[in-house]
C-alpha positions in Angstrom: -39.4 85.1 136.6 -36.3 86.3 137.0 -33.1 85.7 134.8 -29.1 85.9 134.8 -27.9 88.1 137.6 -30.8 90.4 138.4 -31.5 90.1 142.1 -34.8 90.7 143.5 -35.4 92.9 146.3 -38.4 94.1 148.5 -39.0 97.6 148.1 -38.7 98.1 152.0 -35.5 97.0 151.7 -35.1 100.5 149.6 -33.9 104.1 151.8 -36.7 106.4 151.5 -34.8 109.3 149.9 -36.9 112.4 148.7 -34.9 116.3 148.6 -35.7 116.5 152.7 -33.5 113.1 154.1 -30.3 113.6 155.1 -29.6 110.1 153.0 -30.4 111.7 149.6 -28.8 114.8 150.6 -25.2 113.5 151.5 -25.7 111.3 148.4 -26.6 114.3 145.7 -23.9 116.7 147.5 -21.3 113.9 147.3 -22.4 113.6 143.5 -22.8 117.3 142.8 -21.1 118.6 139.4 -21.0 121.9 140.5 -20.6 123.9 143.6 -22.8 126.0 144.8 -23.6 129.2 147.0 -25.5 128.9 150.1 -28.0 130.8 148.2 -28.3 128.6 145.0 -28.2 125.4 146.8 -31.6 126.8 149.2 -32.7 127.7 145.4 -32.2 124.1 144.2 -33.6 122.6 147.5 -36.8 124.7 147.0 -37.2 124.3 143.6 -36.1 119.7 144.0 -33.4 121.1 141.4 -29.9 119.0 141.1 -27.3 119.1 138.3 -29.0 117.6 135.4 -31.3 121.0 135.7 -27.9 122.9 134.8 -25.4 122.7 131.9 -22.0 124.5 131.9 -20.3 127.8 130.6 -17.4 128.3 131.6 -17.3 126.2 134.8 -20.6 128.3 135.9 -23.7 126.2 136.4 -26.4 128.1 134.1 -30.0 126.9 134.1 -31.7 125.4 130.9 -34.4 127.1 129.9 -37.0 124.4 130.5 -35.9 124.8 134.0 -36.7 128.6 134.1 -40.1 127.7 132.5 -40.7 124.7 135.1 -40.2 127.4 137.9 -41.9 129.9 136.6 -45.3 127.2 136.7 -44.2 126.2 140.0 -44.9 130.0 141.1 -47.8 130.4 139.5 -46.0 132.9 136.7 -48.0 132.8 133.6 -48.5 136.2 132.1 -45.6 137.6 130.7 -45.6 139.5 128.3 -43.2 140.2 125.3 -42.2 142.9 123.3 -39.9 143.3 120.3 -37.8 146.1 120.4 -35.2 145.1 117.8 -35.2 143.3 114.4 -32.8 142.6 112.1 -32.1 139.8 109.9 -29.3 141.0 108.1 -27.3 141.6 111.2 -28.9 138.3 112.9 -29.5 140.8 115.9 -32.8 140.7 118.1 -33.9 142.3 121.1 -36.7 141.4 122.9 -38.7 143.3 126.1 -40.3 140.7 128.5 -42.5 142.2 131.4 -43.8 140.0 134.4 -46.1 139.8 137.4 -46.1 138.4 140.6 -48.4 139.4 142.8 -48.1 142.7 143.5 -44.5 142.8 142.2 -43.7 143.9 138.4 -40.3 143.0 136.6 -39.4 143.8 133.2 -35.9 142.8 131.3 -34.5 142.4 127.8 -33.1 139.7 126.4 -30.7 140.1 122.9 -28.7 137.7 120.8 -26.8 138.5 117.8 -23.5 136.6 116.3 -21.1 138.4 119.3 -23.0 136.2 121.9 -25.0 133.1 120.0 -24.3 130.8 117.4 -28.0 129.5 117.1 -29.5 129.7 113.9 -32.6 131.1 115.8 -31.8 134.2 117.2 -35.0 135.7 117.7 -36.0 132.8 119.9 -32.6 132.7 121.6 -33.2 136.6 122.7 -37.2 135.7 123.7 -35.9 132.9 125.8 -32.7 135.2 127.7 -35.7 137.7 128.4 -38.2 135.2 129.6 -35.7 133.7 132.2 -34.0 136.8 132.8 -37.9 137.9 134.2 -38.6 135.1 135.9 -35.1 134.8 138.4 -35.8 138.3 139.1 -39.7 137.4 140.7 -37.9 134.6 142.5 -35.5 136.9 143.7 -32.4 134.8 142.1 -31.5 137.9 139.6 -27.6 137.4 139.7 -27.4 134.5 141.5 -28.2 131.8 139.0 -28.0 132.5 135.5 -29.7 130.4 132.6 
């Protein structure tokens, strides 16, 4: 039973919209936060990405890390491997080595945070995640393109 001013409708009375119709795309690119390249908007299509997959620094859309890690099951990335090349507490400074694999393909990267580019508490983390992502947009090819 319905109550006050809800309305029922059939669901065929619903657009099919998935990241394919036109409908959905005219409606996410009219509601679109950010603009993007040619290049990052195939990236989003590929990936069913939109701007809740993004926060914002300093007007840029940078991916959140949980995005980076969603992609990187999507392509079947799930042996990188992590190495710590820098340590220390007193400084708050870490600097962490991440190597992946793709195939045939091999990519290695460093990610490091200290108090000139992070205010988290939890810099060693904050360095293992810029390396992780940092890996994985290079094996889909977005190194430079999309930053998280």
């Amino acid at each position: 039973m319905l109550r006050g001013n809800v309305k029922a409708i059939r669901l065929s009375d619903i657009p099919l919209m998935n990241h394919f119709s036109p409908i959905y795309r005219t409606k996410m690119e009219k509601t679109m936060k950010f603009k993007f390249t040619a290049e990052q908007k195939d990236f989003n299509d590929k990936y069913k990405l939109n701007d809740s997959h993004y926060w914002e620094c300093h007007g840029k859309p940078v991916l959140y890390h949980s995005t980076c890690e969603r992609i990187a099951v999507m392509e079947g990335i799930n042996n990188l491997e992590m190495e710590m090349v820098e340590i220390n507490s007193e400084k708050r400074l870490a600097v962490i080595k991440c190597t992946g694999k793709l195939g045939d393909r091999v990519e290695v990267s460093y990610g490091e945070a200290s108090p000139k580019n992070t205010n988290s508490a939890y810099f060693v983390a904050m360095s293992e995640k810029r390396a992780k992502d940092r890996v994985i947009l290079k094996l889909v090819d977005m190194s430079g393109l999309v930053y998280s």
